[in-house]
C-alpha positions in Angstrom: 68.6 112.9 116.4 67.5 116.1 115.0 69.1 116.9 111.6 68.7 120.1 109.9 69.1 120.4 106.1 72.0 121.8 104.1 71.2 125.3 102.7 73.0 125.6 99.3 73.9 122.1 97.8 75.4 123.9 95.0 78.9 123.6 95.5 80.7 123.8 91.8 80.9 127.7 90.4 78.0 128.7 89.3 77.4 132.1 87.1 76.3 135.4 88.3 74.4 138.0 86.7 77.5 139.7 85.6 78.4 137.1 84.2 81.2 136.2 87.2 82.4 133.1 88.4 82.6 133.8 92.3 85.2 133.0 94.3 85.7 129.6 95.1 85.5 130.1 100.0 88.4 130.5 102.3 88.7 126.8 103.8 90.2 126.9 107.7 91.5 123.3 109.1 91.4 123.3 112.9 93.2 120.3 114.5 93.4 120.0 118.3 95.7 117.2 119.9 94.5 114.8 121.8 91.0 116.0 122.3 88.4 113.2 123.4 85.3 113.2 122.1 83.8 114.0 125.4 86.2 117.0 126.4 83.7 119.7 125.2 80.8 121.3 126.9 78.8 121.1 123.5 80.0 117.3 123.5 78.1 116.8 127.1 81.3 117.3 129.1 80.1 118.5 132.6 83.4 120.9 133.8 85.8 121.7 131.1 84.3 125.2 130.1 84.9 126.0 126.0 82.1 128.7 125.2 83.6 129.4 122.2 83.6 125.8 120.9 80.2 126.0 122.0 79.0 128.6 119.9 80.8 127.6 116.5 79.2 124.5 117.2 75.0 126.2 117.0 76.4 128.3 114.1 77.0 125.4 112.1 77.2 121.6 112.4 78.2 119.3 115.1 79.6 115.7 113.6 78.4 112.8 116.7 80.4 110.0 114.3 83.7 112.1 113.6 86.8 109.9 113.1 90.4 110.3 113.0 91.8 108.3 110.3 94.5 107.0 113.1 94.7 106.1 116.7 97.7 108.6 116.9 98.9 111.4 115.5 101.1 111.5 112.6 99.1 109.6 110.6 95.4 111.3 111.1 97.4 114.7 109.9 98.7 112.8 106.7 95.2 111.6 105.9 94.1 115.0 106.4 96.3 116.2 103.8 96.0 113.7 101.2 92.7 112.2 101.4 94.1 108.5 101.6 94.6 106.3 104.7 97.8 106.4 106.7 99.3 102.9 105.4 98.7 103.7 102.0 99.9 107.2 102.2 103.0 106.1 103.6 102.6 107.8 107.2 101.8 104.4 109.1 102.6 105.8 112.7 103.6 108.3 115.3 107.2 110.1 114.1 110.1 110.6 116.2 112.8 112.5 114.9 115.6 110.6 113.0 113.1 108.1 111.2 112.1 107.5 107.8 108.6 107.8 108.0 107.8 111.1 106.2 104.9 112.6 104.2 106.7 111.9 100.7 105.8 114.8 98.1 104.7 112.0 95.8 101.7 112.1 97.6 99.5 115.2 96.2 99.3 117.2 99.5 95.8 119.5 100.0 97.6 122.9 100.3 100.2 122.2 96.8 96.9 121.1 94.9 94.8 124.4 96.0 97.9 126.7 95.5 97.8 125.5 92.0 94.1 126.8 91.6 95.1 130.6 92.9 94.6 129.8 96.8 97.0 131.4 99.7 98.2 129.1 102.0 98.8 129.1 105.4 100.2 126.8 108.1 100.4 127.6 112.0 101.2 124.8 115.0 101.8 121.6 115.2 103.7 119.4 111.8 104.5 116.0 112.8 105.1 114.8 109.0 108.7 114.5 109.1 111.3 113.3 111.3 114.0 115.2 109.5 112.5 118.4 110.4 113.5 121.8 109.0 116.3 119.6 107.4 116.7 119.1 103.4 117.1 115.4 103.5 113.2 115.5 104.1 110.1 117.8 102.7 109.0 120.6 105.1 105.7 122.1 105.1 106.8 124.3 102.1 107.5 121.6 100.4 103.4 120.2 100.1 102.6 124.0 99.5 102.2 126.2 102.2 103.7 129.7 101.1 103.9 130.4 104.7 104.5 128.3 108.0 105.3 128.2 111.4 105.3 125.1 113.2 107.0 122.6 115.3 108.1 118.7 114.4 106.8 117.2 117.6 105.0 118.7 120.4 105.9 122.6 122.0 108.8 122.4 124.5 109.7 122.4 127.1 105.8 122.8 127.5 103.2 124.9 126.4 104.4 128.0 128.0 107.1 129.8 126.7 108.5 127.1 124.1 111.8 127.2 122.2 111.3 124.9 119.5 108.7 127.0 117.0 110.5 127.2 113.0 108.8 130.2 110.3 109.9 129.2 107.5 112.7 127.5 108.1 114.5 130.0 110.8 114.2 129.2 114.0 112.1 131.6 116.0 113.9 131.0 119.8 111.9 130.9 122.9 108.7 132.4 122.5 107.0 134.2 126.1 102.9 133.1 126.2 101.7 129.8 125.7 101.5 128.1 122.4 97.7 128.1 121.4 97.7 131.7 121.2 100.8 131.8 119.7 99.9 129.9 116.7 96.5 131.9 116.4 98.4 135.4 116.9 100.5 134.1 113.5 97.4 133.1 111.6 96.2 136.2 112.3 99.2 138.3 111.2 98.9 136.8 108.4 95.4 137.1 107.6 95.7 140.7 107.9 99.1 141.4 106.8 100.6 138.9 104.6 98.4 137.0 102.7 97.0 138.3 98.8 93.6 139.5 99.3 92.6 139.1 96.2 93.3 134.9 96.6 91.1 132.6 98.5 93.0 131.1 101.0 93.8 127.6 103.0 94.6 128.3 106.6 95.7 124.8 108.6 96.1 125.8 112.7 97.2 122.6 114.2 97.2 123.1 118.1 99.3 121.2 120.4 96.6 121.3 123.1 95.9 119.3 125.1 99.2 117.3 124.6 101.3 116.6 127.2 103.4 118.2 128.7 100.9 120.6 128.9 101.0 124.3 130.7 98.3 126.7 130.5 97.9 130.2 131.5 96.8 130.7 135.0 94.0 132.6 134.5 92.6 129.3 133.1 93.7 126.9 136.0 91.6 129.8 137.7 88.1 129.0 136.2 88.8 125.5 137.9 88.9 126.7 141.5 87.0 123.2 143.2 89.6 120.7 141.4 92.0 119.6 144.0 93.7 117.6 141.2 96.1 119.3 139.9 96.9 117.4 137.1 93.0 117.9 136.3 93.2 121.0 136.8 95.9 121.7 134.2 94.1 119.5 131.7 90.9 121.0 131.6 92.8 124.7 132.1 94.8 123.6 128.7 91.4 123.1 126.9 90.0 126.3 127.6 93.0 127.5 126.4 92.5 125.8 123.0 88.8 127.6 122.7 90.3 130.9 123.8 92.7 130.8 121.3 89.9 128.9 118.7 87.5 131.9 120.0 90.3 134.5 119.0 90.6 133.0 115.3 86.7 132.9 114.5 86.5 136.7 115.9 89.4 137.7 113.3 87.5 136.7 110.9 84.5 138.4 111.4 86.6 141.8 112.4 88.1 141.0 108.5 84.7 140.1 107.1 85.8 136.9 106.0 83.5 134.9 107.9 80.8 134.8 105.4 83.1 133.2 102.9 85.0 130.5 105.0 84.4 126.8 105.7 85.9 126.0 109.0 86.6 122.5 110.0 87.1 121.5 113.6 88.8 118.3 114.8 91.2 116.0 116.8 94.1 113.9 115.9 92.8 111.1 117.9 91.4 110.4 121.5 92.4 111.2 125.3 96.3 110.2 126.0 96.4 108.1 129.8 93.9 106.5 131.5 92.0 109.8 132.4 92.1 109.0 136.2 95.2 108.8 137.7 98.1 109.5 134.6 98.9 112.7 132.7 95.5 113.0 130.2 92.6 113.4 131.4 90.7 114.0 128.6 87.3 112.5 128.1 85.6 109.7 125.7 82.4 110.5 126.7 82.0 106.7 127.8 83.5 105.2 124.6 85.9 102.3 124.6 89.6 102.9 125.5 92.0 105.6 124.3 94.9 107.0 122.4 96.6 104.5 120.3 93.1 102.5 120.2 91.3 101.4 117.0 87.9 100.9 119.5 85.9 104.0 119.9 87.3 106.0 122.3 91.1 106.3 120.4 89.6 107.0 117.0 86.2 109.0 117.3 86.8 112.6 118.1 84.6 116.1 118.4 83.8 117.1 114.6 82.4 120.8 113.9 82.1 122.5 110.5 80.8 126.1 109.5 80.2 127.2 106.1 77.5 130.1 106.9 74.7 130.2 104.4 75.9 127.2 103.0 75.7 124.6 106.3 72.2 125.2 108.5 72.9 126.9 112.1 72.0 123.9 114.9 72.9 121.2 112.2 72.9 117.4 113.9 74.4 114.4 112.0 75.4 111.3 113.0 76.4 109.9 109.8 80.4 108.6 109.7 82.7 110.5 108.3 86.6 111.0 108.8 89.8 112.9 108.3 90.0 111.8 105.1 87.1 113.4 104.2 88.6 117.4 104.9 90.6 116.5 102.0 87.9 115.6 99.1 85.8 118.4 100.6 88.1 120.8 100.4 89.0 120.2 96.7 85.0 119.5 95.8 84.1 123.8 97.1 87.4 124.8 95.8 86.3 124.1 92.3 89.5 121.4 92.4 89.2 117.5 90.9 90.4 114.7 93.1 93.6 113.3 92.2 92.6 110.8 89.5 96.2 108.5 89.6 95.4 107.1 93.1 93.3 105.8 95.0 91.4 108.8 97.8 89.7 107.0 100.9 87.8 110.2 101.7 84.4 111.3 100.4 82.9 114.8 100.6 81.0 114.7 103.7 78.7 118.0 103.0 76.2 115.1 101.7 76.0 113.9 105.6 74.8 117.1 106.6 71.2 116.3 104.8 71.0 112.7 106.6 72.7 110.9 103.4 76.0 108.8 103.7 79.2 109.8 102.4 80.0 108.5 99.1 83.5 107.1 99.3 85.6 104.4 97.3 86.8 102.2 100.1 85.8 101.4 103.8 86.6 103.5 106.8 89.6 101.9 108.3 92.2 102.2 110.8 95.5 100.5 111.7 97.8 101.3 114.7 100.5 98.7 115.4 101.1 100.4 119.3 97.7 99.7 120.1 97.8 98.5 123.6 95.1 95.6 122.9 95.8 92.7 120.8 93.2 93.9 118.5 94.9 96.6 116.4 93.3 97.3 112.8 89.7 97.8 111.9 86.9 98.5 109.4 83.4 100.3 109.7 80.7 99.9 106.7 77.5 100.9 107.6 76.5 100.1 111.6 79.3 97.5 111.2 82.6 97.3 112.7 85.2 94.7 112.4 88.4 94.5 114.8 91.1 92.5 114.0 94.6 91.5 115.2 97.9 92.6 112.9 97.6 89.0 111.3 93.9 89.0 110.5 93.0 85.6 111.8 91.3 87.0 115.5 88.1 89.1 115.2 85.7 90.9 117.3 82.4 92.3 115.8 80.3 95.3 117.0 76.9 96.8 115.3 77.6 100.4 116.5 73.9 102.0 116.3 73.0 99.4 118.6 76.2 99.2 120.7 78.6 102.7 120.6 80.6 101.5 123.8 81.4 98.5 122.0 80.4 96.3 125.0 78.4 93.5 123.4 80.5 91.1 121.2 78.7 89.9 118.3 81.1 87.2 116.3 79.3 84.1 117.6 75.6 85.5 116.9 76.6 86.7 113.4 78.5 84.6 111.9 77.4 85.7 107.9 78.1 89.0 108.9 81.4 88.0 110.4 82.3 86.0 107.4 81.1 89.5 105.0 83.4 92.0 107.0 86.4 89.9 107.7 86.7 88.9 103.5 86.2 92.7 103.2 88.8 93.5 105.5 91.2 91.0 104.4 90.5 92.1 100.4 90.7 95.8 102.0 94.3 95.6 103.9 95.8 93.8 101.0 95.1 96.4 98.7 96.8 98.8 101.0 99.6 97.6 101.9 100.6 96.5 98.1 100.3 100.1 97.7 102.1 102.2 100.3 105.8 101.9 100.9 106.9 99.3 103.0 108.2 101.1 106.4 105.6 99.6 108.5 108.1 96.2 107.7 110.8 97.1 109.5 109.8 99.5 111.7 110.8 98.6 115.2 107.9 100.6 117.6 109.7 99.0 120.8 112.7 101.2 119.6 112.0 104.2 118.1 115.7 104.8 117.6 116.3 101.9 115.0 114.4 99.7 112.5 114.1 96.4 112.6 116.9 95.0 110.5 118.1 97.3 107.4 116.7 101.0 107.7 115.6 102.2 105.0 117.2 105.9 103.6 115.6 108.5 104.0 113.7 110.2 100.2 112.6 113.6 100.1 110.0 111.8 97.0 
């Protein structure tokens, strides 16, 4: 794997001639929804067309070990945001509306911690951190510090085209005509040009609901898919190219604003393809990884990861070092100029470092829990080539060297069993720490019922 080095390791302000401190760069958070790892053409997919994912990808870096920090969505947003895995950040799972789960504004969100070092703030698309949403008995996206935001609780309805159910801050905006990807971007835009303070650096989140179903794209996109008889197929890979049209937009507003220069732009997913990709609604690919959405193996947890920082990050750059969600968070605050929350503990490490070939220096373990996985196997830890899957209770185990084995194919519990005995004390140590710390939802939760908890709910806190 070729790896190119980083140009300026010299993140913290440094002085000028003048005797200036420069700006601290515009940071841009790009979160598709649902996106495999295999679903781009940069990525090896053979149909789905995204040129413009393409190109952002040669102008900076392409991530080949990019995780979510959850099998599902909710969660891999909240770790976004505050640097620290789902469970211990409270955010365990997927949120329907009239729940509990919430991102709590105890937890230090990314966008209230820049705003307090002079940064705009900007949120466009997709929430999902509430299930009270645009209601005071729960924080909105205000609330963690976005000055200004549009967005959605779930998922755009009806669909993707022409959806009813967008909120700017806090007034509902009625049906929208157009499709939702370039809806969100036409905001972000606005905004760039119209209402944000110039003179501040600014945090931008666009969190696309593509390709979530229901999906619905514009049919000049099912177009460029003339040969697929499929036509849920059809629709999917149509919705993609959506996404990079609308991605393509964003990244040529800011070079029409000259902004460019002076923005890191992270690219992600929330998690891996939804259905079985053949015959149900999500056809998204793994790119031959293990399972899917709602998955703690490969294919429901490792997703496309591109970053740009030009002048900073080397066009062409390769890594496959691991990094994660988590990590936007610490990285964000470490070229802001901004310390990491010192009362807590932050999962994420600054993953510029794994852009030169070193690791990411982080406190604790990757990990991952999802309680709706659809295998019995449903939390798991990576150090090093290592992974460890376990069940809820910790007492079944399967083992994987991933450098050897990324298709997680050849089980390796009865050939290492010193290794075993290392990551499942690790694990165990690991998980206990985490759920002492985070608040206790994940208890009573009742998945099979999203409508009520198991046993005594607990009331909703806007803390």
């Amino acid at each position: 794997m070729r790896i190119l080095p980083l140009l300026l390791l010299a993140l913290t302000a440094v002085a000028t001639t003048s005797g200036a401190t420069p700006r601290p760069p515009n940071i841009v958070i790009v979160l598709a929804d649902d996106l495999g790892w295999g679903d781009l053409g940069v990525q090896g997919h053979p149909v789905i067309k995204t040129p413009h994912l393409d190109a952002f990808a040669k102008q900076g870096a392409r991530l080949t070990q990019c995780y979510s920090a959850s099998a599902v969505c909710s969660p891999s947003r909240s770790a976004i945001l505050t640097g620290r895995t789902p469970y211990r950040n409270g955010v365990f799972t997927w949120i329907p509306e009239g729940r509990e789960v919430h991102l709590r504004t105890s937890e230090l969100a990314l966008p209230r911690l820049l705003r307090e070092r002079g940064y705009a703030t900007c949120h466009v698309g997709k929430w999902h951190l509430n299930s009270h949403f645009n209601r005071p008995t729960q924080p909105q996206p205000g609330d963690h510090g976005y000055d200004w935001w549009l967005a959605t609780q779930n998922n755009a309805a009806p669909s993707h085209e022409n959806p009813t159910n967008f909120v700017r801050n806090g007034v509902p905006v009625g049906p929208v005509p157009g499709y939702s990807a370039p809806f969100i971007v036409e905001e972000a835009v606005t905004w760039l040009r119209e209402r944000r303070d110039p003179a501040k650096p600014f945090l931008l989140s666009v969190w696309a609901h593509e390709p979530h179903y229901p999906i619905k794209s514009d049919p000049a996109f099912n177009a460029l898919y003339p040969d697929i008889d499929d036509d849920v197929q059809q629709e999917h890979h149509a919705n993609v190219t959506q996404l990079d049209h609308a991605f393509g937009r964003l990244m040529r507003a800011l070079d029409e604003l000259k902004l460019a220069g002076d923005t890191l732009v992270f690219f992600t997913s929330d998690n891996g393809p939804e259905g079985d990709g053949i015959r149900t609604p999500g056809r998204g690919s793994t790119g031959g990884l293990r399972s899917r959405k709602r998955s703690v193996y490969e294919g429901g947890i490792r997703v496309p990861g591109l970053v740009r920082w030009p002048g900073r990050i080397a066009p062409g750059t390769v890594s496959d070092e691991p990094v994660i969600g988590s990590d936007i968070f610490v990285t964000a605050l470490r070229v802001a100029g901004a310390p990491a929350p010192a009362d807590r503990v932050i999962d994420g490490g600054d993953l510029l470092p794994a852009l030169s070939g070193r690791p990411v220096e982080r406190a604790r373990p990757l990990y991952w829990r999802c309680a709706i996985a659809p295998e019995p196997l449903k939390t798991a830890m990576r150090i090093g080539d290592w992974k460890i899957l376990a069940d809820e209770g910790l007492t079944k185990f399967e083992l994987y060297n991933l450098r050897q084995d990324r298709t997680e194919t050849n089980e390796l519990s009865a050939r290492e069993p010193a290794k075993l005995a290392e990551m499942t004390a690790a694990l165990r140590r690991l998980n206990t720490e985490i759920e002492a710390e985070g608040p206790a939802w994940w208890r009573t939760y009742n998945h099979g019922n999203p409508g009520k908890a198991k046993g005594k709910q607990a009331k909703s806190a806007a803390n």
